[in-house]
KOLTOR-594063 format. One record per residue (C-alpha): residue in one letter; x, y, z. Coordinates in steps of 0.02 Angstrom, whole numbers, plus 50000, padded with zeros to 5 digits. Each point is the difference from the previous one (the first is absolute). Layout:
// residues N
AXYZ/...
This chain:
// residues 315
X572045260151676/X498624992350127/X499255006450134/X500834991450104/X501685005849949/X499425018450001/X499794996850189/X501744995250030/X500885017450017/X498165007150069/X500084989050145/X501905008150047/X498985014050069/X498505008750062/X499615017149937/X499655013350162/X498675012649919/X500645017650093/X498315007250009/X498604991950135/X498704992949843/X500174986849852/X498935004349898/X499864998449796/X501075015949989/X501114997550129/X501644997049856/X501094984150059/X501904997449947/X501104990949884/X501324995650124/X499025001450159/X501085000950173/X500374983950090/X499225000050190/X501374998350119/X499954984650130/X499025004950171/X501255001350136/X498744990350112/X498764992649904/X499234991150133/X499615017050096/X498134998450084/X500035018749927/X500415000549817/X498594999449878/X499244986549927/X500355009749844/X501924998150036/X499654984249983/X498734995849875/X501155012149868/X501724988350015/X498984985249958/X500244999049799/X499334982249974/X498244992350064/X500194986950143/X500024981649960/X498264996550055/X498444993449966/X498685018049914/X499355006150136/X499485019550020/X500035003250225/X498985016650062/X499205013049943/X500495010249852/X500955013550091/X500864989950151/X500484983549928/X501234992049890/X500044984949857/X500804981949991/X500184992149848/X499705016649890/X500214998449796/X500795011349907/X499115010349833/X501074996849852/X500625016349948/X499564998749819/X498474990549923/X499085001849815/X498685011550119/X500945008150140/X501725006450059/X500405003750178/X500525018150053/X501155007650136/X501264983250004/X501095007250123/X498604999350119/X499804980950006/X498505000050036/X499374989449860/X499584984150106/X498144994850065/X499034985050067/X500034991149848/X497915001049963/X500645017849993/X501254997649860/X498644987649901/X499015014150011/X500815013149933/X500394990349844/X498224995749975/X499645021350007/X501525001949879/X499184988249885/X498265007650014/X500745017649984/X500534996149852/X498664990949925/X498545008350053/X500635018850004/X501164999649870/X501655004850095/X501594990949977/X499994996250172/X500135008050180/X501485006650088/X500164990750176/X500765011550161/X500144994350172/X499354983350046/X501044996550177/X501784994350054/X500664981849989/X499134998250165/X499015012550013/X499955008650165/X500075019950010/X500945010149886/X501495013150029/X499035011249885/X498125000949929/X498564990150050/X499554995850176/X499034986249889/X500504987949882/X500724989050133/X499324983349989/X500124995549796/X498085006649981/X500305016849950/X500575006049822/X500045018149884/X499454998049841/X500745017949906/X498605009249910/X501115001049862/X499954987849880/X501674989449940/X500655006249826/X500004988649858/X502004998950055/X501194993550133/X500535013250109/X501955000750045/X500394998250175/X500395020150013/X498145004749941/X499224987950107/X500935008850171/X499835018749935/X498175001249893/X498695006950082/X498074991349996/X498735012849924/X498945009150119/X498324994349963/X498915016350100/X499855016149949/X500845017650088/X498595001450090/X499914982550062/X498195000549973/X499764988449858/X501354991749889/X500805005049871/X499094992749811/X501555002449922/X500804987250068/X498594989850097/X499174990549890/X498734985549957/X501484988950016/X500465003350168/X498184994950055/X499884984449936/X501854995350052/X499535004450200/X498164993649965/X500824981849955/X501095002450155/X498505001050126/X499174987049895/X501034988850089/X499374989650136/X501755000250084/X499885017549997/X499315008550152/X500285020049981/X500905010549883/X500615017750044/X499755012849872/X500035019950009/X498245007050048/X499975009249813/X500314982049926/X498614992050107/X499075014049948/X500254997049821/X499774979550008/X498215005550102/X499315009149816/X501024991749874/X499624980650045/X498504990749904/X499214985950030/X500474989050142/X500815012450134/X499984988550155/X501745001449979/X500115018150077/X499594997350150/X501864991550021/X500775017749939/X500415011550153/X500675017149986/X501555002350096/X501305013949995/X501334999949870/X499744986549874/X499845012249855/X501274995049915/X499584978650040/X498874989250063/X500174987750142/X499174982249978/X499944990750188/X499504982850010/X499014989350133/X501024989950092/X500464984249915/X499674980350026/X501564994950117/X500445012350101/X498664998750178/X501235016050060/X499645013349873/X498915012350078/X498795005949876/X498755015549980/X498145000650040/X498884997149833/X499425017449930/X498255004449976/X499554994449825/X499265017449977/X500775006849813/X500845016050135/X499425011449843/X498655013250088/X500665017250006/X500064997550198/X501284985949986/X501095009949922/X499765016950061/X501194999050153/X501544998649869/X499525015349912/X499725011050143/X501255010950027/X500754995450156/X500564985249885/X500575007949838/X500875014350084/X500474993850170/X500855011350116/X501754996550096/X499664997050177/X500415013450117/X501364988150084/X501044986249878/X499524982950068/X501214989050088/X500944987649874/X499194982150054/X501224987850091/X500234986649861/X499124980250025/X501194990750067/X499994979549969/X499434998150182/X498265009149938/X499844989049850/X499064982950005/X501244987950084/X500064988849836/X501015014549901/X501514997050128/X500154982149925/X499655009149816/X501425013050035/X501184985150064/X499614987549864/X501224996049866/X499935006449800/X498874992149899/X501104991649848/X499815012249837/
């Protein structure tokens, strides 16, 4: 069966993660729950997300990725094929396997390298964005435009996964107990030259690792390391990394970030902050925080209210 068939009965639905993050070990379904039809979906109030989440094919328009990374949406996205000789897509239920396409063409060119140059079958792709992109009903205030993707620290067995281990097996946590280094049991040579190919790219701007894992790229790379000064430590991402690209040729509305300093980010004061202990063992806040109102369309660039409205692109 293609691809493209496997999305038919995916497409019936959208899977509503119950807890508040996405992340690699955050289990999907088999037969995830339909989202009922918003009584009022044109509401000035209802989340973008609302929105973004019913939408289950890309919009019939021209590639084009509009805002920034976390307040934006996508026209024209392409979606990953969910099998290929170097990569299968996880959490299907999700949809969220759709991305500028300079996105997609990269991720195959990774799956390649991955397994050419580090000796894995190939790499196990998580969340890239929704068929439009936009915010998310669960996860990432990212991966909104089609310029974000999770690459899963785990590499792809020499096998195709069924649908049921690809919604309920857990990535491999990469850091150790005491999240002050990672773990060399599982972290190995491989994994640095499959995330120093990634930010080898010139497409790719940053990619988001946990502190222990920049840590470890810092003393393990030889040779060139230019290429660290594109990893940034950022919470979580222990169990994946995060690739972000620039923003691409064609679309004057994406909102990109700032160039980073091309310093390698590898002195023991660069990373210290991450390790003190205010990070690794954070305490609750005296009083829970208020629960955010959710983006709604009206705060979104104007252009994703012709996105949202546009008709299916023809699969």
């Amino acid at each position: 069966m293609t691809p493209r068939l496997l999305l038919i009965p995916l497409l019936l639905s959208v899977f509503v993660a119950s807890s508040a993050s996405a992340w690699a070990q955050d289990k999907g379904s088999v037969n995830p729950k339909p989202l009922q039809p918003l009584a009022n979906p044109n509401d000035p109030k209802i989340g973008a997300k609302e929105l973004f989440a019913r939408k289950l094919l890309p919009a019939a328009m021209p590639p084009r990725s509009i805002g920034s990374y976390a307040k934006g949406c996508l026209a024209g996205a392409a979606q990953m094929p969910l099998n290929g000789e170097s990569w299968q897509v996880m959490r299907l239920s999700r949809n969220r396997y759709w991305g500028h396409p300079e996105m997609i063409s990269l991720l195959k060119r990774l799956a390649a390298g991955a397994q050419k140059d580090a000796g894995w079958p190939g790499i196990l792709v998580g969340d890239i964005g929704q068929p439009r992109g936009g915010p998310a009903l669960s996860g990432h205030a990212s991966h909104q435009i089609g310029l974000d993707a999770d690459i899963w620290l785990t590499p792809m067995p020499d096998r195709k996964l069924s649908r049921e281990e690809r919604e309920e097996t857990s990535a491999v946590m990469m850091v150790r107990d005491d999240r002050l280094d990672i773990n060399p049991r599982v972290f190995t040579p491989g994994h640095v030259l499959v995330i120093r190919a990634a930010a080898q790219e010139p497409a790719v701007q940053r990619i988001f690792v946990n502190a222990a894992i920049k840590k470890a790229l810092c003393r393990e790379a030889k040779g060139d390391r230019g290429w660290l000064s594109k990893i940034r430590p950022w919470w979580g991402h222990d169990y994946h990394f995060h690739i972000r690209m620039r923003c691409p040729a064609g679309s004057p509305e994406c909102e990109g970030q700032p160039s980073q300093s091309e310093d390698e980010g590898c002195k023991p004061a660069d990373l210290a902050y991450w390790f003190s202990d205010a990070v690794l063992h954070p305490k609750p806040p005296p009083t829970p925080p208020k629960p955010r109102p959710p983006m709604t369309l009206a705060q979104l660039p104007a252009a994703c209210k012709i996105v949202l409205k546009a008709a299916d692109a023809k699969q």
